[in-house]
C-alpha positions in Angstrom: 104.9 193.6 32.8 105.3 197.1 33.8 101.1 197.5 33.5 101.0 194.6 35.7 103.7 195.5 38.4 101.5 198.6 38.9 98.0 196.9 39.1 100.0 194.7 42.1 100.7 197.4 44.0 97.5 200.0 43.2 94.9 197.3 44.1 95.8 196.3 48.0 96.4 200.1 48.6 93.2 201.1 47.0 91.2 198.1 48.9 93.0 199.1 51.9 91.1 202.4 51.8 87.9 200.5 50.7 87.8 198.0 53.4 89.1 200.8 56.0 86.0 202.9 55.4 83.9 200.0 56.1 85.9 199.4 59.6 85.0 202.2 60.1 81.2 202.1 59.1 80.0 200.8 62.2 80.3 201.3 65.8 82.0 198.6 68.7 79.9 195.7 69.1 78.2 195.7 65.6 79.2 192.9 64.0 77.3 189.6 65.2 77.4 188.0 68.8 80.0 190.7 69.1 79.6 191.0 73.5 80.6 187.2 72.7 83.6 187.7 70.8 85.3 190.6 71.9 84.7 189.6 75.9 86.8 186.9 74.3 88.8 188.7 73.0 89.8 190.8 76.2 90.5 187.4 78.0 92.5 186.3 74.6 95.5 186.5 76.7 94.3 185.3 79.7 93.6 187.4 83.2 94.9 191.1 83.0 93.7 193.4 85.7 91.9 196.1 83.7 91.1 193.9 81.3 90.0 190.3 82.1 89.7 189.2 85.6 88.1 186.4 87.5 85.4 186.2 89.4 86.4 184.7 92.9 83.8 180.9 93.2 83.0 181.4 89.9 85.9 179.4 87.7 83.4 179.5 84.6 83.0 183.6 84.4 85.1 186.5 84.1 84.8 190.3 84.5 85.7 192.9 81.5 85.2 196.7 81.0 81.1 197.1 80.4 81.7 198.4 76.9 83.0 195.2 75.9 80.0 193.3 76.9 77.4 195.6 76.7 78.5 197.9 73.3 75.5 196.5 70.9 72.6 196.3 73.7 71.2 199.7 73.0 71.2 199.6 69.7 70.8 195.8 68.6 67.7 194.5 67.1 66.3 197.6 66.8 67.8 199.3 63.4 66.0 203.2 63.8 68.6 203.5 66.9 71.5 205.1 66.2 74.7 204.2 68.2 74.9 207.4 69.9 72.9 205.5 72.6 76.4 204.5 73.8 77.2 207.1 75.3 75.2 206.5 78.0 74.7 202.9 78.2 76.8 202.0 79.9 76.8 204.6 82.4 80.8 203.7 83.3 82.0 202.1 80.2 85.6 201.4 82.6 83.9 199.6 85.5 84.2 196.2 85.1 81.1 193.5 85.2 80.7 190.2 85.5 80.1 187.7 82.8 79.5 183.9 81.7 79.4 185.3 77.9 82.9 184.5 77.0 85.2 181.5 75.6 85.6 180.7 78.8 85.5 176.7 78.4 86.8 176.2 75.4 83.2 176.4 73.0 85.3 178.4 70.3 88.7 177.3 69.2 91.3 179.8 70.5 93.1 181.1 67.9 91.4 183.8 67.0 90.9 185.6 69.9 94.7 184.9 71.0 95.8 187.1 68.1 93.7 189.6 68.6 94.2 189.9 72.6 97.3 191.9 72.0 95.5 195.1 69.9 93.3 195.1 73.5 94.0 198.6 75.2 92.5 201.1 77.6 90.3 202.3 74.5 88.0 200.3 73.8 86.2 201.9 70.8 90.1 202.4 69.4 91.1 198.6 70.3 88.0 197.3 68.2 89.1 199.9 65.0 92.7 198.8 65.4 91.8 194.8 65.1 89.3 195.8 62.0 92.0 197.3 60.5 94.6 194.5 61.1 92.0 191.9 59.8 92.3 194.0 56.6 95.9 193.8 56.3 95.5 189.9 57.4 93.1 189.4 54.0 95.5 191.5 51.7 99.0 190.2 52.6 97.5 186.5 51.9 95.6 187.8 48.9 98.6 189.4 47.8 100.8 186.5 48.6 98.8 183.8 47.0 98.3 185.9 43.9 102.2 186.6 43.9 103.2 182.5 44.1 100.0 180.9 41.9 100.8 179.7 38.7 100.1 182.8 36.1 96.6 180.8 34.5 95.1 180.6 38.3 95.2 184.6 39.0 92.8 185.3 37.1 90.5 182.3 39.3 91.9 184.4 42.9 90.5 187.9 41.4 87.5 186.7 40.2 86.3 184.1 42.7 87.3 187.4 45.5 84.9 189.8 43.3 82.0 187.8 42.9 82.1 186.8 47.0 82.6 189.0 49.1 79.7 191.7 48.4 78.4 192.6 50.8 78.6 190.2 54.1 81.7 189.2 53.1 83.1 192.4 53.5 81.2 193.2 56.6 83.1 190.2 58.4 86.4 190.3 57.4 86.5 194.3 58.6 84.9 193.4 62.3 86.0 191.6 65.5 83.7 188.1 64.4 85.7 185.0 63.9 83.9 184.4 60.6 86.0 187.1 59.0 88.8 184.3 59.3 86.5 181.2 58.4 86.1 183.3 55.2 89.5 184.7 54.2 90.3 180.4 55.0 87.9 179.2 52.7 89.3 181.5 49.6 92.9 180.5 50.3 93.1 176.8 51.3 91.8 175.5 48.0 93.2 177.4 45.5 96.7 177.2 47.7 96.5 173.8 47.2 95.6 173.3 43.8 98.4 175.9 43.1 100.7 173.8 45.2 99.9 170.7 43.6 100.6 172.5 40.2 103.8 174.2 41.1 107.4 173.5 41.9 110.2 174.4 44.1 110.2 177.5 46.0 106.4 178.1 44.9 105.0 174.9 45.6 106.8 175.4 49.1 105.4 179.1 49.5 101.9 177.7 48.9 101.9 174.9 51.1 102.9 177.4 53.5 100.1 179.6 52.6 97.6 176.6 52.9 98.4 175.9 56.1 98.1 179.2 57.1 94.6 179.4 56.1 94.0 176.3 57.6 94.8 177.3 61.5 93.3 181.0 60.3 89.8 179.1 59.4 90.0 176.2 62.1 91.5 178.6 64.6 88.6 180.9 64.4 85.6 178.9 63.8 85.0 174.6 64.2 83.0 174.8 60.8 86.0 176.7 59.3 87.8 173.1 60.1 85.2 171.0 58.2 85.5 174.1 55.0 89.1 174.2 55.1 89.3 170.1 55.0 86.3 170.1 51.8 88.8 172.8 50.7 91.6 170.4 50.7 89.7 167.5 49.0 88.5 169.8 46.2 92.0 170.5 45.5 93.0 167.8 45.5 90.3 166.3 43.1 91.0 169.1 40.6 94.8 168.3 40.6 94.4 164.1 40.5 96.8 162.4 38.0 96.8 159.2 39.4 99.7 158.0 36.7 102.1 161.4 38.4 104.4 160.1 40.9 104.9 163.9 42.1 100.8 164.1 42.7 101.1 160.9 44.6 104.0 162.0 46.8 102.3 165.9 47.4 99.2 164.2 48.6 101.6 163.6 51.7 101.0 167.6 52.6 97.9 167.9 51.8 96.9 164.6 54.1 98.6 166.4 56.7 97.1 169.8 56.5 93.4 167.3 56.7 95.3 166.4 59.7 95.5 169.7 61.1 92.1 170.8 60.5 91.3 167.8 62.3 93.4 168.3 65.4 92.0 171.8 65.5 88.1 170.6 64.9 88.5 168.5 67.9 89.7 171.2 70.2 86.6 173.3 71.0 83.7 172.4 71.8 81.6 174.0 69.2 81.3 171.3 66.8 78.7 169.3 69.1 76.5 171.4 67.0 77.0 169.3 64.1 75.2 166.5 66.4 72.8 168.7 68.8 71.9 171.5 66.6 71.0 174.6 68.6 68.6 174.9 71.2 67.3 178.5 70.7 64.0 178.3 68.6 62.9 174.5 68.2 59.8 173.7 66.6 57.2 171.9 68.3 58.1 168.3 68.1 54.9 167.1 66.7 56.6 168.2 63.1 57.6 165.3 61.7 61.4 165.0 60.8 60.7 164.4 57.2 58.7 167.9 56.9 61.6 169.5 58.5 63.7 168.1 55.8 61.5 168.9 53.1 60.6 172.2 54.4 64.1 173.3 55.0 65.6 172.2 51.9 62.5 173.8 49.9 64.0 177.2 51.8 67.8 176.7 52.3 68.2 179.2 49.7 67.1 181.9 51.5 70.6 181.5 53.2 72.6 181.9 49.8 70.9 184.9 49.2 71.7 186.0 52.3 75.2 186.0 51.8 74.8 189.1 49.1 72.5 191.5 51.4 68.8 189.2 51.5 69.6 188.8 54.9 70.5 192.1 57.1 74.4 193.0 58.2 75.3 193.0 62.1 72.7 191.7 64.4 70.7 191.0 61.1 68.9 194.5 61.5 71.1 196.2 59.4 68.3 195.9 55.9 70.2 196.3 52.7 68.4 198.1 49.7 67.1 195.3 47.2 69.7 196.5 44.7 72.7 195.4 46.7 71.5 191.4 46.9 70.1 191.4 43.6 73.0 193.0 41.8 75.4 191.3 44.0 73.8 188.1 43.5 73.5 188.2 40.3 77.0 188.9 39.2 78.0 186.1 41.1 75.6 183.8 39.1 76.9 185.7 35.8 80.3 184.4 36.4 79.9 181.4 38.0 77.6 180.6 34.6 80.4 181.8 32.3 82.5 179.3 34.3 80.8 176.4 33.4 81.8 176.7 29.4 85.6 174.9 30.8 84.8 171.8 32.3 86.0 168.2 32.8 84.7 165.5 35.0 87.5 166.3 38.1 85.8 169.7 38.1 82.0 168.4 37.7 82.9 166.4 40.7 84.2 169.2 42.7 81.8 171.2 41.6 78.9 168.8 43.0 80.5 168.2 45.9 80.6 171.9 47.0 77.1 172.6 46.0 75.5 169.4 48.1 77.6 170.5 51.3 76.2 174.1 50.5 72.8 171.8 50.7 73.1 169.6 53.4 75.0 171.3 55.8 72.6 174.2 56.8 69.5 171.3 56.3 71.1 169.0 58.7 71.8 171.2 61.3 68.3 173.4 61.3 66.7 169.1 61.4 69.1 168.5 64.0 67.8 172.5 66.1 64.0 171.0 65.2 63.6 174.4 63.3 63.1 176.0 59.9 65.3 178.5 58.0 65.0 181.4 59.4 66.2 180.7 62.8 69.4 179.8 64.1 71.3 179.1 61.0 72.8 182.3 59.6 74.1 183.2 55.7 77.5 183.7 57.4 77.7 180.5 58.7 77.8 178.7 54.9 79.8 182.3 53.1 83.1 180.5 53.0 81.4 177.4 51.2 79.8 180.0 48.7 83.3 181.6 48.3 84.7 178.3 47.3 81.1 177.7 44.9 82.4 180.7 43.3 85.9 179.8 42.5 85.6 176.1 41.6 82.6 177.2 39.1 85.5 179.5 37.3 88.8 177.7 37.6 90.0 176.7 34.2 90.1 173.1 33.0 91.0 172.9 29.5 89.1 174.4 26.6 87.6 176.5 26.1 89.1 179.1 28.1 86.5 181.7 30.5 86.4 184.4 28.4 84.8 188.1 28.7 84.0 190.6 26.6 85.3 194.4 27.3 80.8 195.3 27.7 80.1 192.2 30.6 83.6 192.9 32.2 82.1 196.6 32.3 78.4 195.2 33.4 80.0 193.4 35.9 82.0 195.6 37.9 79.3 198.8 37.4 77.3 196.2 39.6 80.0 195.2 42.1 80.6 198.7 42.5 77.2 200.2 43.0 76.2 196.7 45.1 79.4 198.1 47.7 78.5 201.6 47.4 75.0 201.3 48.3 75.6 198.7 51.5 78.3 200.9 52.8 75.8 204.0 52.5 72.9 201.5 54.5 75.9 200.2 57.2 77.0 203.6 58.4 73.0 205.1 58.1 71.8 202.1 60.0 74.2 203.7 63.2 74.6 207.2 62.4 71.6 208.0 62.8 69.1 205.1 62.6 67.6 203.2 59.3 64.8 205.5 60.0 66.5 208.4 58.5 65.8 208.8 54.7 68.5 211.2 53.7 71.4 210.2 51.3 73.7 212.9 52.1 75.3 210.6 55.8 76.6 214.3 57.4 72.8 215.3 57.7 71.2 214.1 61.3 74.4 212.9 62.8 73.7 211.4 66.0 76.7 208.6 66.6 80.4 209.1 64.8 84.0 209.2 65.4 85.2 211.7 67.5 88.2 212.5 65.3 88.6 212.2 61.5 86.9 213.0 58.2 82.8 212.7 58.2 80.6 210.3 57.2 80.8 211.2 53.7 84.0 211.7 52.4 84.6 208.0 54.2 82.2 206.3 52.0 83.1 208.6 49.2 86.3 207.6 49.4 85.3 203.9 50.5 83.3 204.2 47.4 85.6 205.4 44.7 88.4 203.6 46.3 86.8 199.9 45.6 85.9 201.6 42.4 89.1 202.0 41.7 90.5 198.7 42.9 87.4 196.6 41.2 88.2 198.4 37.6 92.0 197.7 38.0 91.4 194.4 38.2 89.0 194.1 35.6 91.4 195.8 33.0 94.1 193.4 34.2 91.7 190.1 33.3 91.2 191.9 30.1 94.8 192.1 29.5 95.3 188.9 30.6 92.6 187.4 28.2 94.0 189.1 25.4 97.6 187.8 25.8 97.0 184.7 26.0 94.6 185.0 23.0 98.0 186.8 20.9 99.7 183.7 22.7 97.4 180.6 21.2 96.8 182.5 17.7 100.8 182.9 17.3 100.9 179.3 18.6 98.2 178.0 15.6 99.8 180.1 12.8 103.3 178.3 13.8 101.7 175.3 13.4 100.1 176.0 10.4 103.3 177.4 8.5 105.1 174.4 10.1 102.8 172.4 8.2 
């Protein structure tokens, strides 16, 4: 108990300084549609003078400090630029300008942007680092709550399914000012908060239906897709915990139809899930391609995206390129595990399991059909990480015999290469804007062009980014093992009573 009391309190402080150093990798405006987002985020509490003000005959647009729309457009797209390139552009990062990139009519849902709007200041660069850093607090207080009121047999489930998901875009999100930080940290929660409700009592259940829902206005508050994840969320759960002869099941199907009903309510209130119908407009394919070689072509190549979500595909704008060891290693461990998964299985799980896996396939297909395009355009890996998250831990959540169980060598294999996977996209992140992909030098304080005014250097962050997720990935490997191996004494001392009883 003692060993385990001091792994809860070690690992969110150690991740804390792992996912600080990456909120701190990167400059304003490098996560994705970032002059989107955080001019959204500046008008996250409505007009401020300063801040966010209208634009007199033009209801639709607003007008925000020029480093909050225009942070990323020296640098984006073009990976050998570092970010010192904003120090001059723009020339007056104070002066406001005039915009129509913005939620201004409702495309996103508000949520997100409303609970950021308060970390807005004067500083820009500082307003961005402080809502990275309370993003990071967001993801552990959950994390650290879920794990805290989940039955003891689905920890082990929350650890791994976090592990095996996260490197490296996963990361990369949940530390920057893009909505699809929540859509993932939703996507981890909601299910496993639900099966753990539907398999608890009292005070727990009630803590996490509580939790659940939280994940469900975190996800559907941030991104319309979230909506649709969190409510395939709430079905899997539901699946895995079906025992149609349980009057208690029956009756706790009540809250989970209602938090459906939320994500519903909150789908409906932006406009952004007209995609689902539309698909984008951005880079259609001539429409002489038949619709049937659009299907055929896109599923042949959908995944391209799945890869993505482990480092294929670049960080930030996409021009962040991640060394081939970071997606393969990444990848790869989360196949490992999600393989060792499938020795506990039953048909409530095979269903779930299915049912995850063809969303992960038709989702992404129908909507590049829908855009008249190929993968490869428009559709990003981020957009399907939170159903890849919830892959992960329905492939490993425990359904009878015989139990997921590692030896002390793969728990070893596995987190050298979670460890190395993060260590090596950290390095790429803050090379990619200190001084420009270009740059072949592993040692990040030589040819510093763009960094933090005040603070330590480059590298003793990701040394300490580094040994810190180290640190946290190794605690919670050694607390699986522990975990394995009492419940191993448990069973054995269960059979031999048996046996003598006999």
């Amino acid at each position: 108990m003692w060993r385990g009391g001091l792994a809860l309190v070690a690992i969110p402080l150690l991740l804390l300084v792992a996912l600080g150093a990456w909120a701190v990798a990167s400059p304003a405006g490098s996560s994705p549609d970032d002059d989107f987002h955080m001019t959204s985020i500046w008008c996250g509490a409505g007009e401020r003078p300063g801040f966010c003000e209208s634009v007199p005959g033009v209801p639709n647009e607003r007008a925000v400090p020029a480093l909050v729309l225009e942070a990323a457009d020296c640098f984006k797209a073009n990976p050998n630029i570092s970010a010192a390139c904003q120090a001059s552009d723009p020339a007056h990062p104070d002066a406001l300008v005039q915009t129509a990139r913005g939620n201004f009519v409702g495309a996103y849902p508000t949520v997100f942007y409303s609970v950021m709007a308060p970390f807005v200041g004067a500083d820009v660069t500082a307003s961005v680092v402080t809502m990275r850093v309370v993003n990071v607090v967001l993801f552990l207080a959950i994390g650290t709550a879920l794990y805290l009121l989940l039955p003891a047999r689905r920890r082990p489930t929350l650890m791994l399914a976090w592990l095996i998901g996260l490197v490296p875009l996963g990361i990369f999100l949940i530390t920057s000012t893009n909505p699809s930080g929540w859509a993932v940290i939703s996507a981890g929660t909601v299910w496993l908060a639900t099966l753990g409700f539907f398999e608890s009592t009292r005070w727990r259940a009630a803590g996490l239906a509580v939790l659940a829902g939280i994940g469900v206005v975190m996800g559907a508050g941030a991104r319309a897709d979230a909506a649709i994840y969190a409510g395939i969320a709430i079905v899997l759960a539901t699946l895995l915990a079906f025992d149609g002869r349980s009057r208690t099941f029956w009756l706790k199907t009540i809250v989970s139809v209602g938090l459906g009903l939320l994500a519903v309510a909150l789908f409906l209130s932006s406009r952004q899930g007209s995609i689902a119908s539309t698909g984008f407009s951005g880079h259609s394919s001539p429409a002489s391609v038949p619709t049937i070689d659009l299907i055929v072509g896109n599923l042949q190549e959908v995944p391209e995206l799945w890869a993505g979500a482990f480092g294929f595909w670049g960080l930030g704008w996409l021009d962040t390129i991640m060394p081939a060891a970071v997606w393969v290693t990444a990848g790869a461990a989360f196949a490992a595990v999600a393989f060792m998964g499938l020795r506990s299985m039953d048909w409530r799980k095979g269903i779930a399991l299915l049912a995850v896996f063809g969303a992960l396939v038709f989702f992404p297909t129908w909507i590049l059909v829908q855009s008249k395009t190929f993968v490869g355009f428009e559709v990003q890996p981020r957009y399907i990480l939170p159903l890849i998250v919830m892959l992960g831990g329905v492939a490993i959540v425990q359904r009878g015999m015989p139990a997921l169980r590692f030896t002390i060598t793969q728990f070893a294999v596995l987190g050298a290469g979670l460890v190395l996977a993060n260590a090596l996209a950290l390095h790429a992140n803050m090379r990619r804007y200190i001084s420009g992909q270009s740059t072949l030098d592993w040692n990040l304080n030589h040819f510093v062009q763009w960094w933090w005014p005040v603070g330590p250097g480059p590298m003793v962050v990701w040394a300490l980014g580094s040994a810190a997720f180290a640190g946290a990935v190794a605690l919670v490997l050694l607390e699986l093992h522990r975990r394995q191996n009492d419940t191993a004494d448990t069973q054995r001392a269960g059979a031999e009573g048996l046996l003598s009883v006999r």
